[in-house]
C-alpha positions in Angstrom: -18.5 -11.6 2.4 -17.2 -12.7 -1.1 -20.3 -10.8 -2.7 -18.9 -7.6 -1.1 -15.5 -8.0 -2.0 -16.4 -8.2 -5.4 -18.5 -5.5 -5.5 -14.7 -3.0 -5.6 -12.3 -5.2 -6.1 -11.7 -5.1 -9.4 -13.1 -1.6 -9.1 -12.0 0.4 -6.6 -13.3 3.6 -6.8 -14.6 5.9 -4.3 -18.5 5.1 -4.7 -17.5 1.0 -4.8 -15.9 1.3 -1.9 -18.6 3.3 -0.3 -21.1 0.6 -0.9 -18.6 -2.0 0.2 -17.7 -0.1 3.3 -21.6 0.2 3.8 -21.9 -3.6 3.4 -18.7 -4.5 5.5 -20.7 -2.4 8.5 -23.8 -4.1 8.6 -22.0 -7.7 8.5 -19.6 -6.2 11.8 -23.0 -5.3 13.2 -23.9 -9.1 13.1 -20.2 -10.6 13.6 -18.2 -8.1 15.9 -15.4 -9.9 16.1 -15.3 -12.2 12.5 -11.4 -11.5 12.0 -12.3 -12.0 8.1 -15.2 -9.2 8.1 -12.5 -6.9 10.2 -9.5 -8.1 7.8 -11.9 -6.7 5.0 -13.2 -3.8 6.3 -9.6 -2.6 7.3 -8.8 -3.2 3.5 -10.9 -1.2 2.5 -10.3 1.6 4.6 -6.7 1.4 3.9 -7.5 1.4 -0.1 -9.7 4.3 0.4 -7.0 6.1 2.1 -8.6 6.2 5.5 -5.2 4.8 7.1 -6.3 5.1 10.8 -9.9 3.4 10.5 -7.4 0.9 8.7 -5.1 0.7 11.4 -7.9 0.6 14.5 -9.2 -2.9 12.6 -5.9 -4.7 11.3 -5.1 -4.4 15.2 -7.7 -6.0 16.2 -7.2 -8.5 13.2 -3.9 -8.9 14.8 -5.0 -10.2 18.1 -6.7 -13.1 16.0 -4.0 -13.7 13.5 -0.9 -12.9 15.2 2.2 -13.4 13.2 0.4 -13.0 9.7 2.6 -10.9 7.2 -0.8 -9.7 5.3 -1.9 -8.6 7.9 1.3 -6.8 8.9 1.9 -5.5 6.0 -1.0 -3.5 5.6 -0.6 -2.3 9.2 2.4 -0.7 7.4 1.0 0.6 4.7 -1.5 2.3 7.3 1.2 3.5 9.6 3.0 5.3 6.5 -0.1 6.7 5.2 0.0 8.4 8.8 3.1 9.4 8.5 4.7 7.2 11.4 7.3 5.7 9.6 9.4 3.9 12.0 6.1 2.1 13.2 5.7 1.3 9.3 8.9 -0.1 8.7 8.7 -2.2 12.0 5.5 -3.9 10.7 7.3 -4.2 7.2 10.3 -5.8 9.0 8.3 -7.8 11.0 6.3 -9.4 7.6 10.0 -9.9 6.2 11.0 -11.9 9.3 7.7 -13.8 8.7 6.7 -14.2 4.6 10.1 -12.4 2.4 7.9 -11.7 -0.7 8.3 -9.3 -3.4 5.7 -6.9 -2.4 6.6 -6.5 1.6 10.3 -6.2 0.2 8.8 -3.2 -2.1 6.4 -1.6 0.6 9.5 -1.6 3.1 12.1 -0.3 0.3 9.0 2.4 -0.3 9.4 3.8 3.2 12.8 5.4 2.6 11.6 7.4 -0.6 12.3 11.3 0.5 13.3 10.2 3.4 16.4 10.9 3.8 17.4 7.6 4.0 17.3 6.1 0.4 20.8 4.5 0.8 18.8 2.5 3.9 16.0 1.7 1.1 17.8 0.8 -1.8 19.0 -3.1 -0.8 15.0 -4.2 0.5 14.0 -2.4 -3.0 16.7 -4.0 -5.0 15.4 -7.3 -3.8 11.9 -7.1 -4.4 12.5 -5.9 -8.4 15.3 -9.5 -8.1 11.8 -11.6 -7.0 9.5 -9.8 -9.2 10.9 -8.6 -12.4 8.5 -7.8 -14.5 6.4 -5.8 -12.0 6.4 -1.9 -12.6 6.2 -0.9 -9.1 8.9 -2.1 -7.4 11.4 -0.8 -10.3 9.8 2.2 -10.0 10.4 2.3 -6.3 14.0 1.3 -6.7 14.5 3.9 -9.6 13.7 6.8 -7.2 15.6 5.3 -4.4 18.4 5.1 -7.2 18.1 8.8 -8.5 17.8 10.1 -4.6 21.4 8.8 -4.5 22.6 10.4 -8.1 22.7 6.8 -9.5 21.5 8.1 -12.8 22.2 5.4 -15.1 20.9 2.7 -12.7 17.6 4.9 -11.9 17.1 5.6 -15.3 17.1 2.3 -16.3 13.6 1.7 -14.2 12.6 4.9 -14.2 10.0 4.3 -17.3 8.5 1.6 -15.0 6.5 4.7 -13.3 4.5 5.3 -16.6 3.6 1.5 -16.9 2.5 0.7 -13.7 -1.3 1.4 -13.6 -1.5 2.2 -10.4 0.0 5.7 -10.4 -1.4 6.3 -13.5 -4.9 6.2 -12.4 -4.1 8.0 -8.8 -6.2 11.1 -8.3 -4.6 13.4 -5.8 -6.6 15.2 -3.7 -3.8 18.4 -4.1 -5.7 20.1 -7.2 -7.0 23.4 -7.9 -10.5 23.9 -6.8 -12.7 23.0 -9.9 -10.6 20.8 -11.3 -11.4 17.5 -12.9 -11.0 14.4 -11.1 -9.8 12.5 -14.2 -6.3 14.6 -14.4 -3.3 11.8 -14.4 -0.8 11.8 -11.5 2.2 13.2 -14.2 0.4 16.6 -14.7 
């Protein structure tokens, strides 16, 4: 299982997580029910953007480690990457109630980006840049939330955190023209 995970996780691009995926299948095949081989399998759905494969396993994580905010969390993440929102910010709340970090407080605070809502957002993002300061994500999060609401000066501030966080950078989305390369950054 290790051996797998390090084959993407330090790169997870498309054809790394194609071979992990294909690994994670035929160790399910011998271990159905291995709540670690699911945990990681629904990982790597979820990083490859297939939320709902995600969401079918981290279920049926759950029913091994109930109460677990990882596992929670990335329901979540799954659940917004479907579009369900309230369902996502039920699992988010539900990790709060259970492990308050930084990152659950960002993912929750994430959920009210164009959403009509940021006012709703702005505290659970607000607390995740206070317990992780010098992470680019969670200012960036809170900057939007901040500029949704015409705080300019505040959203500003942490705007530039978008442009350091790797993450975006590197996204690919799949809204491009036809022909286009794959390698064009997130800010063009």
């Amino acid at each position: 299982l290790k051996k797998v995970q390090a084959t993407y996780a330090d790169n997870p691009d498309p054809p790394a997580l194609d071979r992990a995926l294909r690994r994670y299948f035929d160790l399910l095949n011998d271990a159905p029910d291995d709540p670690e081989i699911l945990f990681q399998t629904a990982t790597a759905f979820l990083q490859g953007s297939a939320f709902g494969m995600g969401l079918q396993l981290f279920k049926r994580v759950e029913a091994y480690w109930p109460n677990n905010a990882r596992v929670l969390g990335n329901m979540g993440c799954c659940y917004r990457g479907i579009h369900q929102i309230e369902r996502s910010r039920e699992c988010f709340q539900r990790a709060l109630a259970i492990d308050p970090s930084s990152e659950t407080y960002n993912n929750l605070g994430a959920c009210y980006v164009n959403e009509d809502s940021a006012q709703d957002g702005l505290q659970y993002a607000r607390q995740s840049v206070i317990l992780s300061p010098d992470v680019p994500r969670p200012k960036w999060n809170y900057a939007l939330l901040c500029l949704e609401l015409g705080l300019w000066r505040e959203g500003f501030s942490h705007f530039d955190a978008g442009f350091l966080c790797r993450e975006r950078q590197l996204r690919c989305y799949d809204v491009r023209e036809k022909g286009a390369p794959d390698s064009i950054p997130w800010w063009n």
